[in-house]
C-alpha positions as CSV (number, residue, x, y, z in Angstrom):
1,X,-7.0,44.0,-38.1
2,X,-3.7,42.4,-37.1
3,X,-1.8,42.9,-33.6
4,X,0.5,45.1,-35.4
5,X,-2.2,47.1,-36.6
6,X,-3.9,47.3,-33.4
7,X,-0.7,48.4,-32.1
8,X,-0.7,51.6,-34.4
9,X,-4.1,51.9,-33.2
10,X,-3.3,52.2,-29.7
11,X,-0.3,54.6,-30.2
12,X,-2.8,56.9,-32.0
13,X,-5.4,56.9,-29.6
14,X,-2.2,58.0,-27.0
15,X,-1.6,60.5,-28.7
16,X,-5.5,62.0,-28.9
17,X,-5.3,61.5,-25.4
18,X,-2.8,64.2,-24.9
19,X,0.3,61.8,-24.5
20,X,3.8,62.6,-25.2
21,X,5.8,61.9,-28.2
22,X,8.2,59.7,-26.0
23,X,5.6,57.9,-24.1
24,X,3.5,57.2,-27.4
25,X,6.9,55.7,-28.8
26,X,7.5,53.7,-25.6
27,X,4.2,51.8,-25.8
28,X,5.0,51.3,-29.8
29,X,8.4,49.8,-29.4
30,X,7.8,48.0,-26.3
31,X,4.4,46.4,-27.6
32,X,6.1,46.0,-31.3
33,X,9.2,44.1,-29.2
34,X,7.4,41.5,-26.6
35,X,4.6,40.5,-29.1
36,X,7.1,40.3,-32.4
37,X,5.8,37.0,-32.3
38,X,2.4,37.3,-33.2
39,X,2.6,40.9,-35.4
40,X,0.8,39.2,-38.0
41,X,-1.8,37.5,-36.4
42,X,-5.7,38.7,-36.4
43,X,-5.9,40.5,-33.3
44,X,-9.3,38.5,-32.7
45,X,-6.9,35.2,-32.0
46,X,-4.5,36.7,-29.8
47,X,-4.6,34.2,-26.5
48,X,-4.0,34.8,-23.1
49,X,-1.0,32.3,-23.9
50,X,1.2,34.7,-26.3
51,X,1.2,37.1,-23.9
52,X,2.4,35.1,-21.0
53,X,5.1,33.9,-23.2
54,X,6.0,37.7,-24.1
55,X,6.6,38.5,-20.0
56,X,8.0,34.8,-19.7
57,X,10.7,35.2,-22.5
58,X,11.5,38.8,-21.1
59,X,12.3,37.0,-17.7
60,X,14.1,34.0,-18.8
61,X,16.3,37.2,-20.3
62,X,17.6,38.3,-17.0
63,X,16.0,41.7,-17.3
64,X,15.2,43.6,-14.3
65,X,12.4,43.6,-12.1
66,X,11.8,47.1,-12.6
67,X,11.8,46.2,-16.2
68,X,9.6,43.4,-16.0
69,X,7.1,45.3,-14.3
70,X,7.1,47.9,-17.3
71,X,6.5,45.1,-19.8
72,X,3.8,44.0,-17.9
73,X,1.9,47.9,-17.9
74,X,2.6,48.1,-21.6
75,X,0.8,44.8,-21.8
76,X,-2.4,45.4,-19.6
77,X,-2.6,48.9,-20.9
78,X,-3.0,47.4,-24.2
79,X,-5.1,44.3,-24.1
80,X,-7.6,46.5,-21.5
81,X,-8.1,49.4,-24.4
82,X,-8.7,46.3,-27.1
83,X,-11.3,44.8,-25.0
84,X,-12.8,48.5,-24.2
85,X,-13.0,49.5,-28.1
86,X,-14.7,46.1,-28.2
87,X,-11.5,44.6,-30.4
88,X,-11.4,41.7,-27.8
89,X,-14.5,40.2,-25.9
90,X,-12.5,39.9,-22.8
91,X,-9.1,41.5,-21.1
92,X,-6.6,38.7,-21.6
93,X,-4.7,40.0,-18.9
94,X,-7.2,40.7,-16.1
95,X,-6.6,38.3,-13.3
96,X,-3.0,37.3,-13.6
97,X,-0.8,38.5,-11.3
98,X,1.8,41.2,-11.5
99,X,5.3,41.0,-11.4
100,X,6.8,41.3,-8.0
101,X,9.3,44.1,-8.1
102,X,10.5,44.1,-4.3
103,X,11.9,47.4,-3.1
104,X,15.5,48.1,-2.5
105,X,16.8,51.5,-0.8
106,X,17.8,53.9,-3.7
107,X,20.9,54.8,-3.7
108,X,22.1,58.4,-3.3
109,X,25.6,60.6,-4.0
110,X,27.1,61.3,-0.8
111,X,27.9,65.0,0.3
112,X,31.8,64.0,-0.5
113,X,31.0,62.6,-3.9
114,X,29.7,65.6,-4.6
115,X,32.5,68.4,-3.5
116,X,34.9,66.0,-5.5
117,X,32.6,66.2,-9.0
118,X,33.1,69.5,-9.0
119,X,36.6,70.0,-8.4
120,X,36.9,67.3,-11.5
121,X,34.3,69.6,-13.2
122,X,36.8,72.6,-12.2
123,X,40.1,71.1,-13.6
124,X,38.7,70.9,-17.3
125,X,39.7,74.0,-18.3
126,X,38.0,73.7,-21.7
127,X,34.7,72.6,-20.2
128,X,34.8,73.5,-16.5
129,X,31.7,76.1,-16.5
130,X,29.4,74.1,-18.8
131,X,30.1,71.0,-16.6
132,X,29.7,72.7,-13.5
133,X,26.3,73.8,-14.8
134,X,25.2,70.7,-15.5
135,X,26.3,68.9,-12.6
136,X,23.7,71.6,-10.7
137,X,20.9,71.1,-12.9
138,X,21.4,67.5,-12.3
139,X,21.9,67.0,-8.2
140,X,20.5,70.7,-7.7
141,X,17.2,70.3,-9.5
142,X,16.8,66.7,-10.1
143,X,16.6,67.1,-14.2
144,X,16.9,64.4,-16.4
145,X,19.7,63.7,-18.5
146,X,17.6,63.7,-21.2
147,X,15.6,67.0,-20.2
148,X,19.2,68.8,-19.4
149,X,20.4,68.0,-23.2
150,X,17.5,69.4,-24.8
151,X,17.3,72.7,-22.5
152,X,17.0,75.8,-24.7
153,X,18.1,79.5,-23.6
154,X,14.4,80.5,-24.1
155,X,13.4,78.5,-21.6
156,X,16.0,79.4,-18.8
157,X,13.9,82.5,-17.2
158,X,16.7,84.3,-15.7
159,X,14.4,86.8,-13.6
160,X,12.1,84.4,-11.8
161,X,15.5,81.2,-11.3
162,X,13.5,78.7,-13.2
163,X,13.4,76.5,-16.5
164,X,11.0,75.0,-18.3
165,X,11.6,71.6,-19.3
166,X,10.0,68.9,-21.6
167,X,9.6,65.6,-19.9
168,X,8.3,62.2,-20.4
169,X,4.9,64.0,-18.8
170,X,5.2,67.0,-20.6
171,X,6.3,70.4,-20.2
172,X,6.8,72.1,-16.7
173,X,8.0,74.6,-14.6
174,X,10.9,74.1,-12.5
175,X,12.7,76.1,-9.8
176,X,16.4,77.1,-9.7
177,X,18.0,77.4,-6.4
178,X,20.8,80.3,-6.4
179,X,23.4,78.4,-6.9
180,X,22.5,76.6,-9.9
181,X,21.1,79.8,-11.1
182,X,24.7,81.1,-10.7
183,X,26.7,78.6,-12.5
184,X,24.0,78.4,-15.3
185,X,24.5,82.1,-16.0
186,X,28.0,82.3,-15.8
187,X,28.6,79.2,-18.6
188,X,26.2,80.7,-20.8
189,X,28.1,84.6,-20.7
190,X,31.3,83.9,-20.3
191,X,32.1,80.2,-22.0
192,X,29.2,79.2,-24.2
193,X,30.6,79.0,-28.0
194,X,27.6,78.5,-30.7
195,X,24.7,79.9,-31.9
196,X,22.3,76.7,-31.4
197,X,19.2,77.7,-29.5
198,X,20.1,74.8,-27.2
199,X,21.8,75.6,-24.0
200,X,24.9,73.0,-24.0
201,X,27.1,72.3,-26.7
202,X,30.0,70.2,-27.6
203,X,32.0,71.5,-30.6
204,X,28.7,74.2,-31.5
205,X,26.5,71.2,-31.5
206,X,23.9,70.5,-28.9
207,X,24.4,67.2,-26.4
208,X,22.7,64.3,-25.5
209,X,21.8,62.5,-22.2
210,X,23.8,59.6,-23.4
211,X,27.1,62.2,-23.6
212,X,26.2,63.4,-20.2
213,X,26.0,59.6,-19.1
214,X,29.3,59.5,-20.7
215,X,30.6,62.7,-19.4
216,X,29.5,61.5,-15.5
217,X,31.5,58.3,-16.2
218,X,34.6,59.7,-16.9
219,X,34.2,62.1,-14.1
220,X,33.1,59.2,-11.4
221,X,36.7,57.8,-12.6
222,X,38.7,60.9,-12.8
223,X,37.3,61.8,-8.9
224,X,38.6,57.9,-8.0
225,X,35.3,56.7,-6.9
226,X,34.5,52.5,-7.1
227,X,31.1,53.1,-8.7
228,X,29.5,55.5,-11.6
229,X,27.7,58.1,-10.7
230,X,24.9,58.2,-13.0
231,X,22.7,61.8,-13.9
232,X,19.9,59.3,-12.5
233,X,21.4,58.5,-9.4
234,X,22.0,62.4,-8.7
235,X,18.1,62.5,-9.7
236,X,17.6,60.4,-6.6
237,X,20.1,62.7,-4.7
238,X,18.2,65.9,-5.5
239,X,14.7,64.4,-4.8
240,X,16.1,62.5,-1.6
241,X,17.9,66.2,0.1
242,X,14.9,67.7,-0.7
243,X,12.9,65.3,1.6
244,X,15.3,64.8,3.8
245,X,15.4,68.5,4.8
246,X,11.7,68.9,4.9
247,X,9.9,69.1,1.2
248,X,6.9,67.6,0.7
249,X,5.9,64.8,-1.7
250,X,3.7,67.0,-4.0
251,X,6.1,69.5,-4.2
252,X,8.5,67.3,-5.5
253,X,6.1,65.5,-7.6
254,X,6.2,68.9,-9.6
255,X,9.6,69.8,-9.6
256,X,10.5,66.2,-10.8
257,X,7.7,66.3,-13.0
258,X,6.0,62.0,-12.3
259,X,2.1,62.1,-13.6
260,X,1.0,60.4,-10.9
261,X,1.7,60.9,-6.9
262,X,2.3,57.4,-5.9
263,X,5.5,57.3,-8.5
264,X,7.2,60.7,-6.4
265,X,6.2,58.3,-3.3
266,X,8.9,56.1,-4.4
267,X,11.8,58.2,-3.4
268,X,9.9,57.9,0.5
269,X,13.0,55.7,1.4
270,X,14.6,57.8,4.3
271,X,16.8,55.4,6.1
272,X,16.0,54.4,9.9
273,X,18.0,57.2,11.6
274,X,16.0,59.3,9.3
275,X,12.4,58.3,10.6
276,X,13.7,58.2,14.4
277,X,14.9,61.9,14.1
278,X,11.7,62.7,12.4
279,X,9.6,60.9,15.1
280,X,11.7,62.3,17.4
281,X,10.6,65.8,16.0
282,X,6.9,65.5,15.4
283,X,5.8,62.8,18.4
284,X,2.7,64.2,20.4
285,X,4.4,63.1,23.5
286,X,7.4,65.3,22.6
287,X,4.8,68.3,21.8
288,X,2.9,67.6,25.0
289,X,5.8,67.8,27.0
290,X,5.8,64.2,28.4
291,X,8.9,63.1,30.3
């Protein structure tokens, strides 16, 4: 078996495991990509060295940290299921360090940024409802771009406010607050054109999160602002409001729909004043009355 087979291998026994379609593809390009090098060599000669030149080649690149760091799961998650199905005697990657990704405060669409979206959102005649909508699903609900394109009207349940959308972890519940609820319903009953089963259209056909990267673009220039606002940025927005006026972290780990706790953690990065108004709130002393 070569490393592209083993590849193949490892994609298939993702997809037993219950994985989804995207994430089973991730590891297959990704893998496919950093070891292109060495497709067609036995996967009992693969070295600890043709590894560390797939991360080292990936950095000399100038990708991200963030990026990096990905390349690097992809890699352990690989080489660690090789040596456990007993295709490797060792884990050529156990015992070398991880990419340092340091953290940076994510950055968030402002109250103003907002209001002005939506008046841009409001002056497309043509479009201004279905905009509107999405712009809510996006900073309302925190959706992906991705999980906004592909939203069908089954899925919209109009009685309980909620959707159900397909992720990158699978398929999940998530809650509509009234607003969003209210602009969702009015796009699709009084401007929707089509009969695709999707929920947004463009010319009868359905969308993609690259047009609503595209869309957000124009819109970020239309409103005058100096940077793009991104659907992932507003992502960050909806999960950061949410925290910020007193969700929890598993709560949000649901609505934005990350497998594991520690990734909803991420979006932990209230700003100073935050914490001291917080502190402020919930200090014993404060509670014990202490002057």
């Amino acid at each position: 078996m070569n490393v592209q087979e083993a590849i193949s291998e490892f994609q298939r026994e993702h997809k037993a495991r219950g994985s989804t379609p995207r994430t089973v593809k991730w590891y297959g390009e990704t893998l496919s990509r950093l070891l292109r090098e060495d497709l067609a060599t036995p996967i009992g000669a693969l070295t600890p060295f043709a590894l560390s030149r797939a991360v080292n080649v990936a950095a000399e690149r100038g990708v991200k940290a963030a990026t990096l760091a990905n390349y690097d799961r992809a890699l352990r998650g690989f080489t660690a299921w090789l040596h456990g199905v007993e295709l490797l005697p060792r884990d050529l990657m156990k015992g070398r360090k991880r990419p340092q990704v340091r953290w940076q405060l994510r950055q968030v669409a402002t109250s103003e940024e907002l209001r002005k979206l939506f008046e841009v959102a409001r002056r497309d005649k043509r479009y201004a409802e279905r905009n509107c909508a999405i712009l809510a699903l996006l900073a309302g609900s925190g959706l992906r771009a991705g999980e906004v394109a592909t939203l069908r009207l089954v899925d919209v349940d109009w009685q309980d406010s909620a959707v159900k959308v397909s992720g990158k972890t699978g398929t999940r519940l998530v809650p509509l607050d009234r607003t969003t609820l209210r602009l969702l319903r009015r796009y699709v009953t009084h401007s929707r054109r089509g009969n695709h089963p999707n929920v947004f259209l463009f010319n009868s056909r359905p969308i993609t999160g690259r047009t609503l990267t595209l869309l957000l673009t124009r819109m970020s220039k239309r409103a005058g602002f100096d940077r793009h606002i991104t659907p992932h940025l507003l992502r960050h927005t909806a999960a950061t409001v949410y925290l910020r006026n007193g969700g929890d972290v598993a709560s949000l780990r649901r609505i934005l729909g990350h497998s594991t706790l520690a990734t909803t953690a991420l979006y932990l990065h209230l700003v100073p004043e935050d914490l001291q108004n917080k502190l402020e709130r919930f200090s014993p002393l404060a509670s014990a009355g202490v002057k």
